[in-house]
C-alpha positions as CSV (number, residue, x, y, z in Angstrom):
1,X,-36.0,12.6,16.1
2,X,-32.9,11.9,13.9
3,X,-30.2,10.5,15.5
4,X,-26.9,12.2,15.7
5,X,-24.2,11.2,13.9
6,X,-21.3,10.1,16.1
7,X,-18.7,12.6,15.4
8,X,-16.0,10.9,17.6
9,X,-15.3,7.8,15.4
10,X,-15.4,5.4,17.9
11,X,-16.4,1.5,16.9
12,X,-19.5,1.1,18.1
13,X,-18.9,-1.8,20.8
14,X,-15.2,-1.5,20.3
15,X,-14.1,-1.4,24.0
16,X,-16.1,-5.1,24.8
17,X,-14.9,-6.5,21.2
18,X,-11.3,-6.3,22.0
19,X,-12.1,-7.3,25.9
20,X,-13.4,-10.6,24.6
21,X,-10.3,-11.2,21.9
22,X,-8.1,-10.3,24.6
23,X,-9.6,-13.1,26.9
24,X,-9.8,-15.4,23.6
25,X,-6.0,-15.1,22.9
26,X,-5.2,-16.2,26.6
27,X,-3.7,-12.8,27.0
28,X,-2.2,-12.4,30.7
29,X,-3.9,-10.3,33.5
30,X,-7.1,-8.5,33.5
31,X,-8.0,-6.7,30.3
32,X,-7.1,-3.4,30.4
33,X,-9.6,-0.3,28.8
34,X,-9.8,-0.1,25.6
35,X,-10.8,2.7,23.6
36,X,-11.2,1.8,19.7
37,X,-11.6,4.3,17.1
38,X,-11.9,4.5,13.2
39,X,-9.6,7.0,11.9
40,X,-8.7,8.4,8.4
41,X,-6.0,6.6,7.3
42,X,-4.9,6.8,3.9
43,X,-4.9,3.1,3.6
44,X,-6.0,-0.1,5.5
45,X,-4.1,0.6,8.8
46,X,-4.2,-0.9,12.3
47,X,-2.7,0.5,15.2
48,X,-2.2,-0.1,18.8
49,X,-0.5,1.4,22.1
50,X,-0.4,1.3,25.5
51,X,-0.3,4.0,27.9
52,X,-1.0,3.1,31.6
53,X,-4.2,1.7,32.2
54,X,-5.9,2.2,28.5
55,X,-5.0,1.1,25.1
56,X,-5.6,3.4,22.3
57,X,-6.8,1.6,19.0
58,X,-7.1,2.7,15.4
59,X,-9.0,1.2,12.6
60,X,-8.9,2.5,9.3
61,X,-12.4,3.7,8.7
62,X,-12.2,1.3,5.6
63,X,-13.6,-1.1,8.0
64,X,-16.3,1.3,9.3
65,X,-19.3,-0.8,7.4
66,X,-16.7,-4.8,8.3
67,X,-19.5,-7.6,9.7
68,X,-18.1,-8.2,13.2
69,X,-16.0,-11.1,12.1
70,X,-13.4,-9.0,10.4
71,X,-13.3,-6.5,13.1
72,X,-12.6,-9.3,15.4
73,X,-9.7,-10.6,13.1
74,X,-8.2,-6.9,13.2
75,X,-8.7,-7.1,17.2
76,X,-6.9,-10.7,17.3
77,X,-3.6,-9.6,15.2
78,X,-3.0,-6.4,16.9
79,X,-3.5,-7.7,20.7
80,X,-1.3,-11.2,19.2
81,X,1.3,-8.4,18.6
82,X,1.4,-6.8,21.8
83,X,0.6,-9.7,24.3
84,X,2.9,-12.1,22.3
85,X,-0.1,-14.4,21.6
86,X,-0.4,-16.5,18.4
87,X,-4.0,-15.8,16.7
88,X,-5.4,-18.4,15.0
89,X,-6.1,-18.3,11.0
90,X,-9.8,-19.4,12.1
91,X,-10.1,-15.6,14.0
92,X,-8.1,-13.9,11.7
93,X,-8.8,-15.6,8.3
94,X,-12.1,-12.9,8.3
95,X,-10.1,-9.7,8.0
96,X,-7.1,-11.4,5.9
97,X,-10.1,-12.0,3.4
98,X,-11.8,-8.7,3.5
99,X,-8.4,-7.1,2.9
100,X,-7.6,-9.0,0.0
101,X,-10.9,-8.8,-2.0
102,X,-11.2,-6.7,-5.1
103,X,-13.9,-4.3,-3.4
104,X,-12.1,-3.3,-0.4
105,X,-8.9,-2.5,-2.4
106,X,-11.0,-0.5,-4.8
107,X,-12.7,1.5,-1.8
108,X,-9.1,1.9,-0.9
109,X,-7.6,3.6,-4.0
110,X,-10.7,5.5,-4.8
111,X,-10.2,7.1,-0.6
112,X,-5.8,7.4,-1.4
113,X,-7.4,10.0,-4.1
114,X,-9.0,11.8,-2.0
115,X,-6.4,11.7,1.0
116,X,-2.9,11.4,-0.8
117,X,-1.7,14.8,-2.1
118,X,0.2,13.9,-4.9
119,X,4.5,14.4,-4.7
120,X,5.0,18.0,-5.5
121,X,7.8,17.5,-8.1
122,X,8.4,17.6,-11.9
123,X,8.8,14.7,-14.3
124,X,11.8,16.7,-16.2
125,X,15.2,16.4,-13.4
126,X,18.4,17.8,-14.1
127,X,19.6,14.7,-16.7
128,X,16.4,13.2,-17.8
129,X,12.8,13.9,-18.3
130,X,10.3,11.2,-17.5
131,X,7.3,12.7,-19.3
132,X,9.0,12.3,-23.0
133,X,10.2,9.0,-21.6
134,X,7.2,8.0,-20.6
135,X,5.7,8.9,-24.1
136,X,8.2,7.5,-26.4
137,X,8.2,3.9,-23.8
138,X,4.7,4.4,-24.2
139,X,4.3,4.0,-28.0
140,X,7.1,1.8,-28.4
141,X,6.1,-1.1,-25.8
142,X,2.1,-0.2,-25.1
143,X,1.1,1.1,-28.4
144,X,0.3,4.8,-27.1
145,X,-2.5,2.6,-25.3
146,X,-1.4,3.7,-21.7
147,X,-3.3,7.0,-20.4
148,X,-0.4,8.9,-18.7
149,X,-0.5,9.2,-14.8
150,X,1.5,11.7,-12.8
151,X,5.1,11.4,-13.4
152,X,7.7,12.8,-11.0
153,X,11.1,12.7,-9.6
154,X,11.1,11.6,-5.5
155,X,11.5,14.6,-3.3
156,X,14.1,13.0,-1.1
157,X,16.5,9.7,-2.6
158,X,15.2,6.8,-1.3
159,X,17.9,4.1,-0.4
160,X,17.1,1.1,-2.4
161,X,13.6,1.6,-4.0
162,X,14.0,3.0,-7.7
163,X,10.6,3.6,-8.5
164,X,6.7,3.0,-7.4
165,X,3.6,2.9,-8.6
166,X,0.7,4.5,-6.4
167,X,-2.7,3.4,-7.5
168,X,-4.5,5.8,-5.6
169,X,-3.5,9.1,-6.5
170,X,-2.5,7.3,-10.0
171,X,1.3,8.6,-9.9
172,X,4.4,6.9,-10.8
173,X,7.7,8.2,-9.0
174,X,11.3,7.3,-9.8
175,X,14.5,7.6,-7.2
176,X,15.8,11.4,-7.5
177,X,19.2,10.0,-7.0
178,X,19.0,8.1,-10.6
179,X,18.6,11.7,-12.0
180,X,22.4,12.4,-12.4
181,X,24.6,12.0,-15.6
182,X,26.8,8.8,-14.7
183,X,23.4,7.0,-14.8
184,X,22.9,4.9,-17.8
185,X,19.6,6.1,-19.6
186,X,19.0,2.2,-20.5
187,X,18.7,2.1,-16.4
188,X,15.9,4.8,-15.7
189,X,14.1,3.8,-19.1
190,X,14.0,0.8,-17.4
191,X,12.6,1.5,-14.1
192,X,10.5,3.6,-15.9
193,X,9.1,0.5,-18.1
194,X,8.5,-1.6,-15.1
195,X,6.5,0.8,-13.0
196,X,4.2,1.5,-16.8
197,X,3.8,-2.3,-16.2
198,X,2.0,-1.8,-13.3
199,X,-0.2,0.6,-14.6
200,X,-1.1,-2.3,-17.2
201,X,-1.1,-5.2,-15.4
202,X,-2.6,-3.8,-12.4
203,X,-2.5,-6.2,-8.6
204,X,-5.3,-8.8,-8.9
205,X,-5.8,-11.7,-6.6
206,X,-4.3,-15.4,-6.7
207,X,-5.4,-17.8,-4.1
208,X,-4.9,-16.5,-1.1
209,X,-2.3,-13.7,-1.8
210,X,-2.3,-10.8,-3.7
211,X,0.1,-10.6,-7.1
212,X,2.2,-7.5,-8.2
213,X,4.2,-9.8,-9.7
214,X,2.2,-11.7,-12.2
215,X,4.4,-14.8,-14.5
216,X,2.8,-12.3,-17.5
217,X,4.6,-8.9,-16.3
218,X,7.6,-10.9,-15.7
219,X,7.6,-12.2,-19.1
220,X,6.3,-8.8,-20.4
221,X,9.3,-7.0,-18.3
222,X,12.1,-9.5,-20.5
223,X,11.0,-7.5,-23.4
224,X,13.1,-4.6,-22.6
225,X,16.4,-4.5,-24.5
226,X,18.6,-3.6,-22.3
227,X,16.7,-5.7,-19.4
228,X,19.8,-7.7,-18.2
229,X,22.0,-4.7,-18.2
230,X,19.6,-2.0,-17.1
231,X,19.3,-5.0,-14.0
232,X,23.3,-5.3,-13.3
233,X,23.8,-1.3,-12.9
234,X,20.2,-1.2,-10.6
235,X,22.3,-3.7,-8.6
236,X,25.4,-1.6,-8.7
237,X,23.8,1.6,-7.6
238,X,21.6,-0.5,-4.5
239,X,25.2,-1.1,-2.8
């Protein structure tokens, strides 16, 4: 007889896992019920709430094939955060780890490109167009090497962010409110340039962290002409 697939989501054992975390962590008063589910998330989420007598728990079904260990490290930091507990790196250290690795964040980006719908805007804005940007940045810095992603302008402005890079659905965005004519070109080229970095130097592991940032795209970023400028008026415009 073949066995049914369960259609719920619910962590097998999930209810007893975080019953036994919540007496590990010292947490006060009898446990409560749990119920503990994977969901879809679009990335490697956890979440937790209380209402009355049950707690209601997500995983990110990233962690629907985790050994026990890492589930138990999710369990730890989300009841730590609600029951004011401190979890120790020995509980958690499991799930920081399987996080970090190279194979869980390329399970993640391959799920963002089937679950993230891509911004529904246009590369060419009102003042500048990102796609002839993009190619003329491309053959001057990356020797026409880069493949182009999508390019767009944000739907809404954002506050302080100029630009991102999403790995998943491969799509670089700038801040809408940079598209405007008393905006320096040097100043979008440049966001422009950093978030291509990205696509070159993509995030890789060091130690124990995880590196956007690498001393090599920081020394690769310098190259830009206008870098020192470009940074003064993104400084300007952030106020």
């Amino acid at each position: 007889m073949r066995s049914k697939k369960n259609k719920s989501g619910l962590v097998p054992g999930g209810g007893p896992l975080f019953q036994r975390m919540f007496t590990r962590l010292g947490c006060d008063g009898r446990p409560p019920r749990f119920r503990v589910e994977f969901y879809p998330y679009s990335s490697l989420v956890l979440t937790i709430r209380r209402r009355e007598e049950v707690v209601y728990v997500r995983f990110s079904d990233l962690l629907r094939r985790a050994p026990l260990a890492v589930l138990e490290g999710a369990a730890a930091l989300l009841l730590a955060r609600v029951y004011r507990r401190k979890a120790s790196a020995a509980i958690t250290e499991a799930y920081r780890e399987y996080a970090r690795c190279g194979r869980t964040r390329s399970r993640m980006n391959r799920m963002r490109r089937r679950r993230v719908r891509l911004a529904p805007t246009s590369p060419r804005g009102e003042h500048f167009d990102l796609q002839r940007l993009f190619n003329e940045l491309n053959g001057k810095y990356f020797g026409g090497k880069l493949q182009r992603p999508h390019i767009g302008w944000s739907t809404r402005t954002w506050r302080r962010q100029f630009g991102c890079y999403d790995p998943g659905p491969n799509q670089i965005l700038l801040n809408r409110r940079m598209d405007r004519a008393g905006v320096p070109a040097c100043a979008v080229e440049y966001v422009l340039f950093h978030e291509m970095l990205h696509l070159k130097h993509p995030t890789r592991r060091s130690g124990c962290s995880m590196v956007s940032h690498s001393l090599q795209f920081r020394e690769e970023e310098k190259r830009f002409p206008e870098f020192a400028r470009a940074c003064r008026i993104l400084d300007r415009l952030a106020r």
